[in-house]
Structure formats: C-alpha cells, structure tokens
N, C-alpha and C positions, 0 to 999 in steps of 0.2 A: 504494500500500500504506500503511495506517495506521501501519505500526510499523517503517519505514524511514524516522524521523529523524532517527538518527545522524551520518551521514556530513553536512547540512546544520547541525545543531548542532555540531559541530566547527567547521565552517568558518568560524561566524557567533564562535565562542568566540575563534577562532584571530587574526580579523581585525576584528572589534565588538567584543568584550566580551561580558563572561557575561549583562549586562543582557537585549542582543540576545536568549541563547540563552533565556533565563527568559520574553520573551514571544513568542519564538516557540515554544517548547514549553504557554505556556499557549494558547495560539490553535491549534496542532496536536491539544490536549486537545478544546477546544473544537468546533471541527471534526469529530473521530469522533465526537465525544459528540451532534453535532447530525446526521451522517448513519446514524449508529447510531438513532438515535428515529426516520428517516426510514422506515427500512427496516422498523424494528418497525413503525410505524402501517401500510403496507401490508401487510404480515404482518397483521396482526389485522381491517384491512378485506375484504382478500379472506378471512380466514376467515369472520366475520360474513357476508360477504354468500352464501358456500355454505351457511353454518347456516341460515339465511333462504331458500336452494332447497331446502330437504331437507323433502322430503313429508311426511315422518312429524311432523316440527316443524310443520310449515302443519297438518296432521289433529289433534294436539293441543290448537294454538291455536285453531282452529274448533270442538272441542268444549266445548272451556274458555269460551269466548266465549257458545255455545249456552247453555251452562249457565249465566252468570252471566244470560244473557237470562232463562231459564226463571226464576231465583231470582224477578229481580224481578217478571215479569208474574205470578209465587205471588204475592208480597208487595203489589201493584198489586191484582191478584182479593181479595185478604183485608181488604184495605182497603176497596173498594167494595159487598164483601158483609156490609154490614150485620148481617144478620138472622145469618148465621153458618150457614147451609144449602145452601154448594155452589154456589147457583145466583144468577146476579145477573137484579134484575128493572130493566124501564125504573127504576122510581125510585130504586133503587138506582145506576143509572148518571146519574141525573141531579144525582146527589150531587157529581158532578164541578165542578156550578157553584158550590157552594156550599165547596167548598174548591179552591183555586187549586194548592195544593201537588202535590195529584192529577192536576190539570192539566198542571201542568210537570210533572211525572214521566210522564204520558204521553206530552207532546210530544216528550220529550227519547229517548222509547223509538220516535217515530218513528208515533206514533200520534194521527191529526187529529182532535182533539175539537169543534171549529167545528160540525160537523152532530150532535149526538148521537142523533136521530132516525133519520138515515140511519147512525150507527156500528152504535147496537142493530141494526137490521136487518141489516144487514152480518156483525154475529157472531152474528145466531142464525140460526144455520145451518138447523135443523128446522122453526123458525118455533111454538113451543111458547111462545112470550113468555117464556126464562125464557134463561139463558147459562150452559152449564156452564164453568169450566175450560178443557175442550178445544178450546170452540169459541171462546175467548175465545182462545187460544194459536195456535190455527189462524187466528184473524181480524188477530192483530197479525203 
C-alpha cells in the first residue's frame, strides 16, 4: 500500500533520526510517483490501441486519406493540363520531363513515370488520345 508509511517512519524516527525518516519519505514519494506514471502509460496505451480497433476510426481515416489523394491527383491533372480543357493530351503528359517537380510529385503518389508512353496508354482508358480526370484517377 502506498500510504502505509507510518508505522516504518516512526520507527526509522525513533531509532535513526529524523534525517532517516526525511529520505525515506522522499524515496517512498518517489516511488508512487514512478508507479503511478506506470500505471497511467498503460492506461493510455491500451486505450490508444482500442481507439486504433474501432472501425468507425479506420473508415474515417481511409476516407480522409482518399480525399487528401483525390486533392492532389486534382492539383497533379491541373498542372499537366496545360491548355486548361479537362483533358490531358500525350504532350501535355510529356510535360512531365521537362519539369522534374511533376515528376516527384508523381513518384511520390506512387505513380511510374519511367514509361510515359506506356503511362498515356494505360490511363486512356477509351483510347480517344485524350485523359479525362476520371480516367487519370482510375489509372493512378
């Protein structure tokens, strides 16, 4: 029990000196104060780690996630469409060599621009030579 030190400080009073009782009462501080934080950090790890099971928290963070994906492959399309019509054409995807920044912002979205030949093709879906949006978001 943390707060039966009574009867051990008397004793140490009675037979040591008060010196005794002073740091055994700061070393019995000491002590709860270090198994009391024990107790808290597991207290707060097993809650974190049921907040981190709870479904509705995982379906939040994956839409959350979704969405900051979508912002950028918007901001990624807007950038490589040039002409400013929605649709990206090869040379507009081929804009990518000529700015590197584009490059790594693809790369970094997990998108191989090594082939861009075979990219275009890959995201035009219909085969119209042209990439909407849609099919640029579907293809990454």
């Amino acid at each position: 029990n943390l707060a039966n030190f009574a009867p051990a400080c008397r004793i140490l009073v009675d037979y040591c000196g008060e010196w005794y009782a002073a740091v055994f009462l700061a070393y019995r501080c000491l002590a709860g104060y270090a198994i009391l934080n024990v107790i808290n950090a597991v207290f707060i790890q097993q809650t974190i780690q049921m907040a981190q099971r709870d479904h509705d928290v995982m379906i939040r963070n994956q839409e959350k996630q979704a969405k900051t994906i979508t912002t950028e492959l918007k901001h990624v399309f807007s950038c490589l469409d040039s002409s400013g019509d929605g649709l990206l054409s090869y040379e507009e995807l081929l804009a990518i060599e000529e700015q590197p920044e584009l490059k790594h912002w693809l790369n970094a979205l997990d998108i191989d621009t090594s082939d861009l030949d075979s990219l275009f093709r890959l995201l035009d879906t219909d085969g119209d030579g042209e990439v909407t949006f849609d099919e640029f978001f579907q293809g990454a």
